[in-house]
N, C-alpha and C positions, 0 to 999 in steps of 0.2 A: 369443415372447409372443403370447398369444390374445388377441387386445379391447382395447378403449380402456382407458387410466387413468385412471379419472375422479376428479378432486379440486375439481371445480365447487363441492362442496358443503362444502370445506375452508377456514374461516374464522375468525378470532378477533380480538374486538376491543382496541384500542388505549386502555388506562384508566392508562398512569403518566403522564401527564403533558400539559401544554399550555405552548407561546412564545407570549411575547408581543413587540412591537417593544420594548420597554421591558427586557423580559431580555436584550436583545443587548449582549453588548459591540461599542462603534463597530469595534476591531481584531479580526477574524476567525482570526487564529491562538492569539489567546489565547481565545476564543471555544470554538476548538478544541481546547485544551490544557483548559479549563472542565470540558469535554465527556467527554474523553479520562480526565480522575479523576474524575467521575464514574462511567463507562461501570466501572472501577476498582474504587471506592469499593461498585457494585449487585452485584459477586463478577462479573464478565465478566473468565473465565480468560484471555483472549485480546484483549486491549481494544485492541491496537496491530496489529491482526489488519487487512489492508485488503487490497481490489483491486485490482489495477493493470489496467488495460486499454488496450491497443496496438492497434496498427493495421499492415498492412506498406505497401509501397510501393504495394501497387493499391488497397490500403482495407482488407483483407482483415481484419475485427477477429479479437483473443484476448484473455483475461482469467485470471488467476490470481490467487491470493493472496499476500502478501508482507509482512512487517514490518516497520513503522516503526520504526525505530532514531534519529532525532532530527530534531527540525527546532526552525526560528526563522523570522525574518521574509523569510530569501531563499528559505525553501521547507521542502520533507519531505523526507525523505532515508531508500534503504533500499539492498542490497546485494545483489549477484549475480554471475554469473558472464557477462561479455558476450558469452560465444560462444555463451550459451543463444539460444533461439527469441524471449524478450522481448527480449533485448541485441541481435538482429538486427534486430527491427523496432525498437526506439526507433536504430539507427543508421542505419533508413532512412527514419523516418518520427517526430521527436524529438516528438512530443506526444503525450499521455497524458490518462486519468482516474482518480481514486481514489474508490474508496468504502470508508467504512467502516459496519458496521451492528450494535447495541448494543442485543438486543431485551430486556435488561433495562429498560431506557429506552426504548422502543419510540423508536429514535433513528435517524437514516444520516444521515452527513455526502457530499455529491460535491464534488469537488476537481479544477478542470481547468485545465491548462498547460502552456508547454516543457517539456521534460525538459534538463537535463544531466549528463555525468560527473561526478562529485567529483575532485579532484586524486590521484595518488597517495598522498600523505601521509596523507590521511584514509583509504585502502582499507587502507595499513597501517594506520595504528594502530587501528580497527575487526579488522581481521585477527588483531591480534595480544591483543586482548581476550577472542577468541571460547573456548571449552572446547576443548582439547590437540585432540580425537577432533574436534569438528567443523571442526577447522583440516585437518587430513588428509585430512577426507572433503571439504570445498571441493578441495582440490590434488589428490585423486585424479581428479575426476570432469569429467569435458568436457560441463557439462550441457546436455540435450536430446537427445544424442547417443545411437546405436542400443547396446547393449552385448549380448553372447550371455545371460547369466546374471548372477544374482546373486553366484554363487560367481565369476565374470570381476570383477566391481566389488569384492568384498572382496579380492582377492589385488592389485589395486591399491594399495588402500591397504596391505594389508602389507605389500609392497614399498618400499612409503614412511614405513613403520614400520621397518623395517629399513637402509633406506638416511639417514634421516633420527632414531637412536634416543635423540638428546638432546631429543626433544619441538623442534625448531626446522624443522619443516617450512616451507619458505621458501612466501610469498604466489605463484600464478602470477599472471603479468603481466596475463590478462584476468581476472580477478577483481577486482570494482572495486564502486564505491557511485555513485548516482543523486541525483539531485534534480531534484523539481518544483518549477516556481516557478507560484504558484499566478497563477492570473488570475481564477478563477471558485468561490467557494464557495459551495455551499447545504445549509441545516442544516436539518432535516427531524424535526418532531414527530408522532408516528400520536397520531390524537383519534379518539373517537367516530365510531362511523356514516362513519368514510372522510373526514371532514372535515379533514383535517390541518392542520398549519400546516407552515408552507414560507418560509424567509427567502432571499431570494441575497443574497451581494456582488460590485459590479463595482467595480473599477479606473476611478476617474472619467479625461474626457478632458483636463483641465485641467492646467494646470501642477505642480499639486497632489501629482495621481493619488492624490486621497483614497477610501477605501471609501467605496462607496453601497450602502445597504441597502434594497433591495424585498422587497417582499409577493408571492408567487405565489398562485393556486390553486392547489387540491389536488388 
């Protein structure tokens, strides 16, 4: 590459929408679920589309994409394979943050907390939901890992098409599902001229631990 990229001059303004304190629901997950059919509802093919971002044992961050697959009030919940590069760092380093960003809505929610595993019950029965073809290709693949070829990672799986040819390819044992448990959200409006609106919720210190909702700058 010759020269700078320059995109200084790459900008658009922020015209669907404006929060107000008064649009917030006091509980934040449903705030978030609000948000979520909406983001839905504006044609956002990917509305469950979010961030995860990790850290490993010396700080070291990394971020990828990943799909919400359900949550409630103990957290969000998505699914992977723990011997990947994010399953390594949340087993060395269990905290996390999500984002998600819905620029039909010129919207981004961040979401920050422990991490935990889900029990096995739930990695099955999510496992056993997923499409025949992408249940094989979970069980063939040791993800993150180096492989020679592409034609190497397909003869895996038909190997496991063949050894397994009633469609009952068994879960491996490190494929598993997550959860965060939220400690920190902020819901995030684009307005005009950069002026945003920006709400957080903290976890009061009270016996409570009722949401508190503040006002940020933008």
């Amino acid at each position: 590459m010759e020269g700078e990229i320059d995109h200084r001059s790459t900008r658009r303004d922020f015209t669907h929408g404006e929060l107000h304190r008064h649009d917030l629901d006091s509980n934040p997950f449903q705030q978030l679920a609000t948000w979520l059919a909406a983001a839905t509802e504006a044609g956002n093919f990917d509305a469950t589309a979010m961030v995860l971002a990790t850290a490993d044992a010396d700080g070291h961050p990394d971020a990828r994409y990943v799909l919400l697959k359900h949550f409630d009030e103990q957290g969000l919940c998505w699914y992977s394979d723990q011997r990947s590069q994010k399953g390594q760092e949340l087993a060395a380093n269990p905290h996390a943050a999500l984002v998600f960003y819905w620029p039909e809505n010129d919207r981004q929610v961040r979401i920050n907390g422990p991490v935990e595993p889900l029990d096995t019950a739930a990695a099955e029965s999510y496992f056993q939901q997923r499409p025949s073809r992408s249940r094989y290709s979970a069980a063939a693949s040791i993800q993150s890992q180096v492989i020679a070829s592409r034609a190497d990672l397909e003869a895996r799986v038909a190997e496991l098409q063949q050894r397994y040819p009633e469609d009952n390819v068994p879960r491996n044992p490190a494929w598993g599902g997550y959860r965060l448990i939220p400690e920190r959200f902020e819901f995030w409006q684009g307005r005009r001229d950069r002026l945003h609106d920006r709400f957080v919720y903290w976890r009061s210190d009270d016996a409570s631990h009722a949401w508190l909702i503040e006002r940020l700058m933008p």
